[in-house]
MIBADREN-292202 format. One record per residue (C-alpha): y, x, z; chain. Coordinates in nm, 4 decimals, always signed. Layout:
<recs>
+----------+----------+----------+---+
|        v |        u |        w | c |
+----------+----------+----------+---+
|        Y |        X |        Z | A |
...
+----------+----------+----------+---+
</recs>
This chain:
<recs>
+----------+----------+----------+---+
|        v |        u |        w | c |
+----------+----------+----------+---+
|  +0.0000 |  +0.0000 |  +0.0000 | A |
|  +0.3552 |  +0.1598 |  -0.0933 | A |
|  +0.6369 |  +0.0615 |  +0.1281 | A |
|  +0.9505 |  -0.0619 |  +0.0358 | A |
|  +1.2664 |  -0.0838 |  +0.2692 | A |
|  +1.5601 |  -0.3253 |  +0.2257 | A |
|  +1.8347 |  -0.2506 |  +0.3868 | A |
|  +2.0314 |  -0.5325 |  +0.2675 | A |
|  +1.9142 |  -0.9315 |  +0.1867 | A |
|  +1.8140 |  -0.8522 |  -0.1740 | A |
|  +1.7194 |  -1.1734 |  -0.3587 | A |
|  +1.3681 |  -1.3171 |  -0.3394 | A |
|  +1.3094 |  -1.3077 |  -0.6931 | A |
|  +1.2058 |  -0.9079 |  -0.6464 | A |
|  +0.8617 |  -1.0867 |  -0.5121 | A |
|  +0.8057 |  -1.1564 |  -0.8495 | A |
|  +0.8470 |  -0.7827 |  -1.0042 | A |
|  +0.6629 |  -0.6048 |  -0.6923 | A |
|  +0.2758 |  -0.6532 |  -0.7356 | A |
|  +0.0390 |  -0.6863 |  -0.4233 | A |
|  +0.0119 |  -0.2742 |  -0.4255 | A |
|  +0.3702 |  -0.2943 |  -0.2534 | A |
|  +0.4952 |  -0.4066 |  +0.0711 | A |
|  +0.8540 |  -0.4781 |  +0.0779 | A |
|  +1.0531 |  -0.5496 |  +0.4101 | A |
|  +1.3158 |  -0.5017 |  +0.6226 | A |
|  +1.1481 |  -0.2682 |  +0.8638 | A |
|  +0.8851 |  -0.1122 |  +0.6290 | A |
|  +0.8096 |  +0.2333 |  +0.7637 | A |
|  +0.7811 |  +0.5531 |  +0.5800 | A |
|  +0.9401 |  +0.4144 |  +0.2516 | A |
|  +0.8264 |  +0.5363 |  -0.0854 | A |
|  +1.1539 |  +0.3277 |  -0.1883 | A |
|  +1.4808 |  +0.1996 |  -0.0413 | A |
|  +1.6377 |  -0.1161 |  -0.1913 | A |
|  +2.0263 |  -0.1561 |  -0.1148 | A |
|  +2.3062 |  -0.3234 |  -0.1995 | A |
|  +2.6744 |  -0.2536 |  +0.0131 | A |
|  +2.4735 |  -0.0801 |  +0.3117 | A |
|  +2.6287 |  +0.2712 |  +0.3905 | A |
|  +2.3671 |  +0.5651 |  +0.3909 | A |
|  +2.6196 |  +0.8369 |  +0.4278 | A |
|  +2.4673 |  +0.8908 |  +0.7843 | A |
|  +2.1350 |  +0.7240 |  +0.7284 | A |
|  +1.8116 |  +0.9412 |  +0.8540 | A |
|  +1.6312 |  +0.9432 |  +0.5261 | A |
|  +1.2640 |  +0.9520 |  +0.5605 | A |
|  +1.0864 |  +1.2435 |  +0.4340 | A |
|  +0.8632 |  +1.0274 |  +0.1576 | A |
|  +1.0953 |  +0.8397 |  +0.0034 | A |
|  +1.0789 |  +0.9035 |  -0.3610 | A |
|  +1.4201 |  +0.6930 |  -0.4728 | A |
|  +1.6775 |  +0.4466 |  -0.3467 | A |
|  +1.7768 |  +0.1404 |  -0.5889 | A |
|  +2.1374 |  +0.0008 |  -0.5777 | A |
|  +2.1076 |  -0.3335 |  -0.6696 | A |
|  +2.5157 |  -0.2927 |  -0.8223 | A |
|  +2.6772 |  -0.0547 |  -1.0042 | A |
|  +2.8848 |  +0.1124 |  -0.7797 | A |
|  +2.7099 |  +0.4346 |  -0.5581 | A |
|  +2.9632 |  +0.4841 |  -0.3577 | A |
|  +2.7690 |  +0.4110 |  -0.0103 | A |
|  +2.4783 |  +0.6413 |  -0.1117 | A |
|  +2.5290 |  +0.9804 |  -0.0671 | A |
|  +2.3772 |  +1.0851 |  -0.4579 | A |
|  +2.4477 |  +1.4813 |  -0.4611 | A |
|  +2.2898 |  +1.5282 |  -0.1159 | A |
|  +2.0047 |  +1.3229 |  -0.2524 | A |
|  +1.9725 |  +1.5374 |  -0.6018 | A |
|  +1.9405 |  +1.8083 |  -0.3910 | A |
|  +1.6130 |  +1.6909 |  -0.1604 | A |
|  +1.4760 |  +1.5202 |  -0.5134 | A |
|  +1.5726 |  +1.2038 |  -0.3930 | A |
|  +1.6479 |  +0.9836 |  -0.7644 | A |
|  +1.9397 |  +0.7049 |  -0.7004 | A |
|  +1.9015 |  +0.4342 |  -0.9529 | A |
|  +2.2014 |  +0.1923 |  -1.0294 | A |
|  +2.2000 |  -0.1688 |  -1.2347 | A |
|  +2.5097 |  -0.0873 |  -1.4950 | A |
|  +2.5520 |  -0.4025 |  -1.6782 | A |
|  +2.3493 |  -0.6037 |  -1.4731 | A |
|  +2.6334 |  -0.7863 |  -1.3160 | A |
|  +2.8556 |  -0.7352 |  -1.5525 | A |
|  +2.8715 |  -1.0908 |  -1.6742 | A |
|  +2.9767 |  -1.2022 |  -1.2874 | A |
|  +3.2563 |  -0.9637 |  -1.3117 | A |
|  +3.4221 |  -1.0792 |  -1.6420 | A |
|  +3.4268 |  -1.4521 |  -1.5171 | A |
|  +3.6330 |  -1.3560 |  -1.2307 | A |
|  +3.8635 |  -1.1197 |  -1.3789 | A |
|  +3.9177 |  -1.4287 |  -1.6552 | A |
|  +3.9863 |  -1.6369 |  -1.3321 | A |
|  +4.2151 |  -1.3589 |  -1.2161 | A |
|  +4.3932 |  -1.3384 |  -1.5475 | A |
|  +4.4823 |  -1.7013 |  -1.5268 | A |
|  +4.5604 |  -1.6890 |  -1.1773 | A |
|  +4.7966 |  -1.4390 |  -1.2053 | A |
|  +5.0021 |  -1.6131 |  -1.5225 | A |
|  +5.0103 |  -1.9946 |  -1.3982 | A |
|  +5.1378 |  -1.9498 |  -1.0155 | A |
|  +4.8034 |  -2.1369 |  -0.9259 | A |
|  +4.7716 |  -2.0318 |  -0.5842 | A |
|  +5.1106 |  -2.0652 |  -0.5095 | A |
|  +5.1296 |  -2.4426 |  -0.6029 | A |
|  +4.7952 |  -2.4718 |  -0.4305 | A |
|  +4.9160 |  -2.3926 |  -0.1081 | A |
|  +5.3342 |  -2.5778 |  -0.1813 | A |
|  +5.0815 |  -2.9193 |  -0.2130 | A |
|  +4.8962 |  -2.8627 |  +0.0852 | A |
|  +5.2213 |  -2.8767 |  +0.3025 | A |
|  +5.2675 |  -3.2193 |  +0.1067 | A |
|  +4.9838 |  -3.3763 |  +0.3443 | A |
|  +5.1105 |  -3.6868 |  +0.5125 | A |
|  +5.3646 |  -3.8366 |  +0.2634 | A |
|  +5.1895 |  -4.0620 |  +0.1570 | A |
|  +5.3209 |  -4.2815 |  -0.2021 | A |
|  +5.5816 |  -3.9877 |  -0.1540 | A |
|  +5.3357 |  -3.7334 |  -0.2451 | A |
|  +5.3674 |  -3.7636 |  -0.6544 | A |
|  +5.7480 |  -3.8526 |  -0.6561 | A |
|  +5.7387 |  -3.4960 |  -0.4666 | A |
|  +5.5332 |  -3.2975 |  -0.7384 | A |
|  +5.7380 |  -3.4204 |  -0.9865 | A |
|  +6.0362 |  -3.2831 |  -0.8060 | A |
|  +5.8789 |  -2.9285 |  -0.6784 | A |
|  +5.6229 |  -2.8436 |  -0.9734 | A |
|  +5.9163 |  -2.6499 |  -1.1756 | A |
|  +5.8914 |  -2.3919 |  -0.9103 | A |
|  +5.5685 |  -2.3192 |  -1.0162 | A |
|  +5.5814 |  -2.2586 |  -1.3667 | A |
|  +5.3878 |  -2.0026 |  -1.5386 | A |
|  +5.2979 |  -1.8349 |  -1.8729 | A |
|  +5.0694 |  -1.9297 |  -2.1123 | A |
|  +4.8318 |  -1.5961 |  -2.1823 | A |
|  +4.7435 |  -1.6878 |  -2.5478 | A |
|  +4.9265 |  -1.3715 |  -2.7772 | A |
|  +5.0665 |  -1.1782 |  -2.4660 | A |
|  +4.8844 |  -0.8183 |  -2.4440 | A |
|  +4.6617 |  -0.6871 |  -2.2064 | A |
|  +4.5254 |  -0.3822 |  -2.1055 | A |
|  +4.1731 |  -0.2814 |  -2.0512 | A |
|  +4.1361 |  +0.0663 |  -1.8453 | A |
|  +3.7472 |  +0.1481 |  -1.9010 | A |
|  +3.5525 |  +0.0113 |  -2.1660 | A |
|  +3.1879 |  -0.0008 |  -2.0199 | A |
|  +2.9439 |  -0.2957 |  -1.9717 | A |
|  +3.1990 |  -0.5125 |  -1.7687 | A |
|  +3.5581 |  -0.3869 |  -1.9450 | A |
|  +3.3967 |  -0.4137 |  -2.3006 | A |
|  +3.3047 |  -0.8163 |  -2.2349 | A |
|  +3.6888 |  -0.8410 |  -2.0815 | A |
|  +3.8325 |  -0.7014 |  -2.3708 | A |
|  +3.6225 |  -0.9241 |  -2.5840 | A |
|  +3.6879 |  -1.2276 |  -2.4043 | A |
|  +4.0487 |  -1.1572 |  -2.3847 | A |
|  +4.0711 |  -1.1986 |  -2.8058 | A |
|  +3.9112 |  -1.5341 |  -2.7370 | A |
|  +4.1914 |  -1.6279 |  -2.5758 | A |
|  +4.4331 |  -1.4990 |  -2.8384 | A |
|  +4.5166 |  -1.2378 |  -2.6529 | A |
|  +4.6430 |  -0.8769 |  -2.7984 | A |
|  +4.3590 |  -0.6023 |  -2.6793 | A |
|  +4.4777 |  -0.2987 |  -2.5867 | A |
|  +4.1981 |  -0.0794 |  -2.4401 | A |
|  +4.1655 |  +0.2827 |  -2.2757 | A |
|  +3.8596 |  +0.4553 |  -2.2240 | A |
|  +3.8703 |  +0.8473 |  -2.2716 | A |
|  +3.4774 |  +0.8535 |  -2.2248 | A |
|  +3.4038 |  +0.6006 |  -2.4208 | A |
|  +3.0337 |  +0.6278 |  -2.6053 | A |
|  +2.9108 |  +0.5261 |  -2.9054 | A |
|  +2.7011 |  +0.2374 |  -2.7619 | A |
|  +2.9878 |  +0.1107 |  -2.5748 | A |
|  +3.2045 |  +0.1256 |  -2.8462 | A |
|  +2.9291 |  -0.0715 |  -3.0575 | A |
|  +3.0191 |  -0.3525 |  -2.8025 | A |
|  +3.3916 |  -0.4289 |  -2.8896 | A |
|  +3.5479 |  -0.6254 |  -3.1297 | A |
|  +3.7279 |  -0.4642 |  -3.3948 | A |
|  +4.0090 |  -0.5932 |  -3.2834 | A |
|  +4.0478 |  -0.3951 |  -2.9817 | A |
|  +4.2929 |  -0.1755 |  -2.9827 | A |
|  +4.1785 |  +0.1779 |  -2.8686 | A |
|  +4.4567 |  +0.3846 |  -2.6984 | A |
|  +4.3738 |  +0.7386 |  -2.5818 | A |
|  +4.7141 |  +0.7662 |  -2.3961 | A |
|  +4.7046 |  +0.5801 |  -2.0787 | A |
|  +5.1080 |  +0.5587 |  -2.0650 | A |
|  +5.0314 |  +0.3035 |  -2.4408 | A |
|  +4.8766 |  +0.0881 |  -2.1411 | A |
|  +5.1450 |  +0.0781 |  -1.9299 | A |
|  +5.4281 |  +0.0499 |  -2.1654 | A |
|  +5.2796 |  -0.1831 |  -2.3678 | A |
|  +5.0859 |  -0.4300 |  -2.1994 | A |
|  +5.1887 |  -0.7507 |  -2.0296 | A |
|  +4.8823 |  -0.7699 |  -1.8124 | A |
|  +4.6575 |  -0.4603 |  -1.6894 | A |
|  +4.2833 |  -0.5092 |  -1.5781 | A |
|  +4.1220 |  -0.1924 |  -1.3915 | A |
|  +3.6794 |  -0.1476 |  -1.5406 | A |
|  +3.6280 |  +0.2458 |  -1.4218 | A |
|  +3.4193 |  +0.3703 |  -1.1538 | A |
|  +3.5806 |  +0.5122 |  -0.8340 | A |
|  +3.5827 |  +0.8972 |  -0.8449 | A |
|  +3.7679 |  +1.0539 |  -0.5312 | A |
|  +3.8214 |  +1.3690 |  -0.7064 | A |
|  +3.9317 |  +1.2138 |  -1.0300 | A |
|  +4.1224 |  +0.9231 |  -1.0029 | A |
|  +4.2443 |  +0.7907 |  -0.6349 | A |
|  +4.5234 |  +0.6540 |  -0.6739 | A |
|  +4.5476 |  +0.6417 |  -1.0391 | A |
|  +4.7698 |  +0.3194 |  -1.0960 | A |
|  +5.0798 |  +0.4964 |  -0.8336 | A |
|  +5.4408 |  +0.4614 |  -0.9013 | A |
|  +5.4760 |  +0.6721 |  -1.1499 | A |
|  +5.2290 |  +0.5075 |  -1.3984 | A |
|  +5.3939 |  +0.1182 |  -1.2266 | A |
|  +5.7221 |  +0.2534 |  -1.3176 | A |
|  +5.6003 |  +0.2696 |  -1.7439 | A |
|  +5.4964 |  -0.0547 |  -1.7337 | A |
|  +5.6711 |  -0.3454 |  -1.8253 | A |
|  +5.8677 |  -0.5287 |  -1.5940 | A |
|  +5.6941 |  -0.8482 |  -1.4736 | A |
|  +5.3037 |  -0.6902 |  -1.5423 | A |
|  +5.0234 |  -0.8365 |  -1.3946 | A |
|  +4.7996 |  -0.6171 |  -1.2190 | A |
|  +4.3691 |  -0.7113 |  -1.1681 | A |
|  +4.1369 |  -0.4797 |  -0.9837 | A |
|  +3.7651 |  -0.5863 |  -1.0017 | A |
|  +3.6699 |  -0.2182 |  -1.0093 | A |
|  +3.7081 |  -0.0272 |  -0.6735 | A |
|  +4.0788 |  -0.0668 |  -0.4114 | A |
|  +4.0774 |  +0.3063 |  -0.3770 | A |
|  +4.1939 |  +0.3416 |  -0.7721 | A |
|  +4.5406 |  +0.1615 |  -0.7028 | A |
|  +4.8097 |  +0.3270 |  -0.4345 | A |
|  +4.8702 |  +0.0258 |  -0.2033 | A |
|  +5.1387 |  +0.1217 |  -0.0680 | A |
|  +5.3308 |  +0.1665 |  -0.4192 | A |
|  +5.2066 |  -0.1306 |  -0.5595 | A |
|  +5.3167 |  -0.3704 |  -0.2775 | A |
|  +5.6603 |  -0.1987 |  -0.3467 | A |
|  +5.6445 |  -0.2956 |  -0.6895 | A |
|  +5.5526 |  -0.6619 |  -0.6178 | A |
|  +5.8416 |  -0.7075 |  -0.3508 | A |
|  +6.0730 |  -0.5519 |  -0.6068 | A |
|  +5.9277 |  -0.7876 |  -0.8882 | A |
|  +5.8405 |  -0.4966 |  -1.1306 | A |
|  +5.4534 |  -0.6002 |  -1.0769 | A |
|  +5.4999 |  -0.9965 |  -1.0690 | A |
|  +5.1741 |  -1.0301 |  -0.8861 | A |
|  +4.8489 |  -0.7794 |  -0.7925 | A |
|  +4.5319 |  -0.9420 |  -0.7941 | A |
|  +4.2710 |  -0.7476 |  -0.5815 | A |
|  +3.8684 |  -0.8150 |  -0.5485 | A |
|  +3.9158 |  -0.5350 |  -0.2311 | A |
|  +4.1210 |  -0.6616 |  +0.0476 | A |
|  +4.2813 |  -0.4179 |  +0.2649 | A |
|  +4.4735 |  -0.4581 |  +0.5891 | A |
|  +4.8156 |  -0.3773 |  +0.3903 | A |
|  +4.7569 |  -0.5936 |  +0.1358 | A |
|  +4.6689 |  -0.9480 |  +0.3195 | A |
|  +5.0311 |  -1.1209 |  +0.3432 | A |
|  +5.2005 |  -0.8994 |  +0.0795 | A |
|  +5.4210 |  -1.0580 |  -0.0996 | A |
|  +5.2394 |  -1.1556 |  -0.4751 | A |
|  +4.9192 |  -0.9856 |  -0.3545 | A |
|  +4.6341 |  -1.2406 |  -0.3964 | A |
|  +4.3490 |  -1.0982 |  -0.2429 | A |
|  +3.9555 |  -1.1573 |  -0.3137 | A |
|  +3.7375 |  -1.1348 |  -0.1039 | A |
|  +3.5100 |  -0.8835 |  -0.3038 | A |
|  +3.3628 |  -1.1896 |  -0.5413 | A |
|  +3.2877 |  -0.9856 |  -0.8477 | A |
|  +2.9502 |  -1.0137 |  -0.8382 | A |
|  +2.9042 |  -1.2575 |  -0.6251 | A |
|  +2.6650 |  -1.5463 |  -0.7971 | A |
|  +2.3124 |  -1.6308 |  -0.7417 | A |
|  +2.2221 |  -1.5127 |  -1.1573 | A |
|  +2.4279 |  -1.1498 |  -1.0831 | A |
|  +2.2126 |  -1.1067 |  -0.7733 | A |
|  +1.9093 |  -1.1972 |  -0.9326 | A |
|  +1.9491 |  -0.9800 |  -1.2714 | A |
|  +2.0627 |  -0.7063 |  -1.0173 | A |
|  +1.8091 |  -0.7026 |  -0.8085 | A |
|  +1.5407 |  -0.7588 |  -1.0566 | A |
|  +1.6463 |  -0.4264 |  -1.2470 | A |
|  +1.6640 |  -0.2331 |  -0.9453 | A |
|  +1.2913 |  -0.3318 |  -0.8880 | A |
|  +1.1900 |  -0.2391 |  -1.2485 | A |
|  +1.3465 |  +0.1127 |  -1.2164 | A |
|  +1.2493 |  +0.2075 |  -0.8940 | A |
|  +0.8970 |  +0.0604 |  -1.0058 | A |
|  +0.8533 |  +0.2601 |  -1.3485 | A |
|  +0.9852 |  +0.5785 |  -1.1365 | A |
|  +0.6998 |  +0.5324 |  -0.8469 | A |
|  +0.4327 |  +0.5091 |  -1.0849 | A |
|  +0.5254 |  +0.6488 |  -1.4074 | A |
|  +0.7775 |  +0.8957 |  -1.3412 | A |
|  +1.0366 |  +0.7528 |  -1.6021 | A |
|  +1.4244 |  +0.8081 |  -1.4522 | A |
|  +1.6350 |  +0.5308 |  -1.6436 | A |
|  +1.9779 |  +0.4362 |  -1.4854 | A |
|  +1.9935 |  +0.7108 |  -1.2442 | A |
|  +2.3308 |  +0.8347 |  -1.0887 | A |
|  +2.1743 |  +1.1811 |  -1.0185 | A |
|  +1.9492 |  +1.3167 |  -1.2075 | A |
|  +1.8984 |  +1.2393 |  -1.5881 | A |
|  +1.7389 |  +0.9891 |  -1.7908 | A |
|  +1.4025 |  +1.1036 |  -1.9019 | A |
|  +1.1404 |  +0.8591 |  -2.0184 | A |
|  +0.7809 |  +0.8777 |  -2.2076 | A |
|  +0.5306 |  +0.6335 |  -2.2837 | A |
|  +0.1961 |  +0.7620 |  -2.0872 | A |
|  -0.0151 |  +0.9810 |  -2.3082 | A |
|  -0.3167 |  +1.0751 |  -2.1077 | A |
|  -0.4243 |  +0.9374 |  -1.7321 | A |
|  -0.2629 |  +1.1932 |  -1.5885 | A |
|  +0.1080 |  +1.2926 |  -1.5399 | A |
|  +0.3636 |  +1.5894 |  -1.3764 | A |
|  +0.6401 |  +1.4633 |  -1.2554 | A |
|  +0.8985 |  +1.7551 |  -1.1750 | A |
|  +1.2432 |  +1.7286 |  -1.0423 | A |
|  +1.4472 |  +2.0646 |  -1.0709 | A |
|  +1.7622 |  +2.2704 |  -1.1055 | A |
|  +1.8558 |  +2.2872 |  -1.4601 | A |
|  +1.8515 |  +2.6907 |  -1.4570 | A |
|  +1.7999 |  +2.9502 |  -1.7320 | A |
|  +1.4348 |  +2.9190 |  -1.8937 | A |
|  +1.2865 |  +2.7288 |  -1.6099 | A |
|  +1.1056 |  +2.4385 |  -1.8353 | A |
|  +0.9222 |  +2.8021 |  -1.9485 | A |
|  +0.8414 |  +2.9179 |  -1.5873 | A |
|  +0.6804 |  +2.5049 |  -1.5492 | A |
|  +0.4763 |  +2.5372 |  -1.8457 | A |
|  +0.3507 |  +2.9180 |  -1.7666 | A |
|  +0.2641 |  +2.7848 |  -1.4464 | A |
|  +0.1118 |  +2.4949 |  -1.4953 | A |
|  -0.0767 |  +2.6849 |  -1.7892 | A |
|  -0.2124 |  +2.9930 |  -1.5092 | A |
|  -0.3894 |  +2.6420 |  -1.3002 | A |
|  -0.5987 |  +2.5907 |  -1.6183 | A |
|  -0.3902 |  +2.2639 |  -1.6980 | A |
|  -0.3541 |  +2.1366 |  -2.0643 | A |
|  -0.0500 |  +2.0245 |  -2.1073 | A |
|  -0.0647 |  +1.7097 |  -2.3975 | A |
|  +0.2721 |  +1.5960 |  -2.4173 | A |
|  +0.6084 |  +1.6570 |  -2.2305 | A |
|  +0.9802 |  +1.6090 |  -2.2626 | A |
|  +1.2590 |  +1.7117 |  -2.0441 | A |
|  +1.5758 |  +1.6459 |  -1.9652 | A |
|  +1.9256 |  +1.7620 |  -1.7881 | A |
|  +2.2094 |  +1.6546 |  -1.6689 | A |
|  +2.4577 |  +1.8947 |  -1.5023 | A |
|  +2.2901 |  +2.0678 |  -1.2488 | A |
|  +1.9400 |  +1.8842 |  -1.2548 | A |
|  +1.6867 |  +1.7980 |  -1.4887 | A |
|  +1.3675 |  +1.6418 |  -1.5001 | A |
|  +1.0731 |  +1.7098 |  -1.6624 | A |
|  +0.7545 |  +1.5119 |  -1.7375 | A |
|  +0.4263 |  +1.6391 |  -1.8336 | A |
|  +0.1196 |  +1.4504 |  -1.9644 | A |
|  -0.2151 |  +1.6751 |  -1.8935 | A |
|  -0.5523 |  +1.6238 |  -1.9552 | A |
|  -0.6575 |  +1.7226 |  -1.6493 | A |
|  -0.6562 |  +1.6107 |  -1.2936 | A |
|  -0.3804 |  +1.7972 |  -1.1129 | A |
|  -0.5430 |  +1.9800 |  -0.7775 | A |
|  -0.3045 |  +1.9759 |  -0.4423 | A |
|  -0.3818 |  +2.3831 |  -0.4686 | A |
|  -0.1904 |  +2.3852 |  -0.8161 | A |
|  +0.0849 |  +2.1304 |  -0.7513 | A |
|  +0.2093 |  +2.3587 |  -0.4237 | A |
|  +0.1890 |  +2.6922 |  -0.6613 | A |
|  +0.3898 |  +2.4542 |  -0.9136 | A |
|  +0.6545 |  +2.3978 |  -0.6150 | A |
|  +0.7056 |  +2.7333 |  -0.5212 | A |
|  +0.8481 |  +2.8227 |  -0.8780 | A |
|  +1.2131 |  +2.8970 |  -0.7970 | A |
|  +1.4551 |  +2.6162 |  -0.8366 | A |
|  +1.1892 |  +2.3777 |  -0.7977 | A |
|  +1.2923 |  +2.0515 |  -0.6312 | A |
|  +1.0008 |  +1.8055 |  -0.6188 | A |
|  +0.6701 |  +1.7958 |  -0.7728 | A |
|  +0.4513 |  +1.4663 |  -0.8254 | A |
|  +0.0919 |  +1.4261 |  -0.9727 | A |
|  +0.0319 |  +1.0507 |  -1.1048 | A |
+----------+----------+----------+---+
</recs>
C-alpha cells in the first residue's frame, strides 16, 4: 500500500484516479506523496520517503521547490487546470471595475426602510453611479499563459482592444491567442496605452515584487483600472492606494486582500476567489493525482516546478529512474555505471533544466539493491529509483 498525505481538503473526486494500491489521508504516515493546496511547507518536517508533493494550483509559492530539487524531492503544479475559474472572475472584475457596481450595491442597501420611496430614490441617486461601457476601450494583458491567453481572448469578445505583454512568451502559448492580440514587448506600451490593466504572471521575489509601483502607475493613463488575479506581492500597495485616492487609478481590484488595502478608498478586495469553484477544484485536483501517479510508478516528470519534464512510454518491465545535477558528462558516468552492473540498457532519454535533470532508463534486467547504491554514489547523484 503507498501512502498519500493531504494536507489540505482536496476534492473527493481524487478517489476516483487513486486505485486500491494507494491509501490517501489526512494522517497517512511515511508518505510516498503529499497532496496540497494553500498549506505552507516552508517549515514542514518532510519525511524521508516521500518521492513528490502535488500542488493542486498553479502557484508554488508555499512549497519550498529548490530545497526540494536538492533532496530529489519532484514538485508538480496543475498550470491551466484552473485557468478557466480565473478568467470568469477577472471578466467579473473587469465589469466591476467600469460600472461602479459595488458602489451602487452598497448606496441601495442604506435605502432599506423607505418603503414606495425606495424607486422614486434610485431614480434620483443612480447618476452617481454611472459607469463605462468596456466594449472598444483597451486593455492590457501582463502574461500571456494558460489563464492571461483566455483573458485576452475573451476580452476581443467583448470588443475590446487587446494589448498583451509577455516577454517569455512560447510558441504554444502564443498558438492560443487570437490574432488580434496585440503583442507589446515594452511594458511602458501597457501602461500608456491601456484603459484597463489585468496582472497573469507568476510571483517571483527576485524578479518582479513590486512590479506595478509608481513609477510604472505614473505612465498609465489617468483613470486606469487595475485587476490582480495573479499574486498581491506583484503590485506596491502602498503606491497604488496613493494612486486611487488621487484618482490616477480609478479603482484596484485585488483577489489578495491585505490589511492596507481593506477600506482604501476604490480598492475592492476579493477574497482570493480565483479559483474558487467546485469544476477548478476538481480538474485541479484530478491532475495533481495523475502526475504524482505517473511519477510513483512510471517515473515520467510532467508539470514539475523543479526538475524537468522528461517522459517515455515503458519499453521493457523494468525502469531507472535517476534524479541528478545537470553537470559535465554525467548522463556518461550513469550509463558507464549502470553498464559495469551488467545492466542492458534498452531505451533512455534525459532531460535538464537549469541545475537538474532527469534521466530515465529502460533495462532488460532486474535492477539489484547492490547496483542501484553503486549507481547513487556516482557524484552529483541525487536520487535513484528501480521500477
Amino acid at each position: 500500500m503507498k501512502n498519500i498525505l493531504t494536507l489540505n481538503t482536496i476534492s473527493p473526486v481524487i478517489n476516483d484516479v487513486f486505485d486500491s494500491t494507494y491509501n490517501v489521508a489526512s494522517d497517512a504516515e511515511n508518505p510516498v506523496g503529499i497532496m496540497l493546496r494553500s498549506f505552507k511547507m516552508h517549515d514542514y518536517a518532510l519525511d524521508e520517503n516521500t518521492l513528490a508533493v502535488a500542488r493542486a494550483g498553479a502557484g508554488t509559492n508555499n512549497i519550498p521547490v529548490a530545497d526540494y530539487a536538492e533532496k530529489g524531492v519532484v514538485v508538480f503544479n496543475t498550470p491551466g487546470a484552473n485557468a478557466n475559474a480565473v478568467k470568469e472572475l477577472v471578466i467579473a472584475a473587469l465589469l466591476i471595475g467600469a460600472r461602479n457596481i459595488i458602489n451602487a450595491n452598497d448606496w441601495v442597501k442604506t435605502l432599506k426602510g423607505q418603503g414606495d420611496e425606495v424607486g422614486k430614490l434610485v431614480e434620483k441617486g443612480k447618476s452617481n453611479f454611472a459607469g463605462h461601457e468596456i466594449k472598444g476601450k483597451k486593455i492590457g494583458v501582463i502574461g500571456l499563459g494558460a489563464i492571461g491567453a483566455l483573458v485576452a481572448n475573451s476580452a476581443l469578445d467583448l470588443g475590446m482592444q487587446v494589448y498583451g505583454y509577455d516577454p517569455f512568451l512560447s510558441v504554444t502559448a502564443a498558438l492560443r491567442l487570437s490574432s488580434d492580440v496585440k503583442i507589446v514587448k515594452d511594458l511602458n506600451d501597457i501602461a500608456k496605452n491601456c484603459d484597463f490593466i489585468t496582472i497573469h504572471i507568476p510571483y517571483i521575489p527576485d524578479q518582479n515584487k513590486g512590479l506595478i509601483n509608481a513609477g510604472l502607475i505614473r505612465k498609465m493613463k489617468d483613470g486606469v483600472v487595475l485587476i490582480n488575479c495573479a499574486r498581491g506581492e506583484i503590485v506596491n500597495n502602498e503606491d497604488v492606494i496613493k494612486a486611487t485616492e488621487n484618482g490616477k487609478v480609478a479603482k484596484y481590484i485585488c483577489d489578495f486582500p491585505a490589511d492596507e488595502l481593506i477600506g482604501a478608498k476604490n480598492v475592492i478586495c476579493i477574497p482570493h476567489l480565483g479559483a474558487s469553484t467546485e469544476e477548478a477544484e476538481e480538474n485541479c485536483a484530478i491532475m495533481a493525482a495523475k502526475q504524482l501517479i505517473d511519477y510513483i510508478e512510471n517515473g515520467n516528470v510532467v508539470n514539475s516546478v523543479n526538475y524537468p519534464t522528461c517522459s517515455m512510454p515503458r519499453t521493457t518491465e523494468n525502469r531507472l529512474v535517476i534524479l541528478h545535477k545537470n553537470t559535465h558528462n554525467i548522463l556518461a558516468q550513469i550509463t558507464g555505471t549502470v553498464g559495469n552492473e551488467g545492466i542492458n540498457i534498452s531505451n533512455l532519454t534525459n532531460q535538464s533544466k537549469g541545475d537538474f535533470a532527469v534521466t530515465i532508463l529502460d533495462v532488460d534486467n532486474k535492477v539489484s539493491d547492490q547496483a542501484i547504491n553503486h549507481i547513487a554514489q556516482v557524484e552529483n547523484i541525487i536520487k535513484v529509483r528501480a521500477l
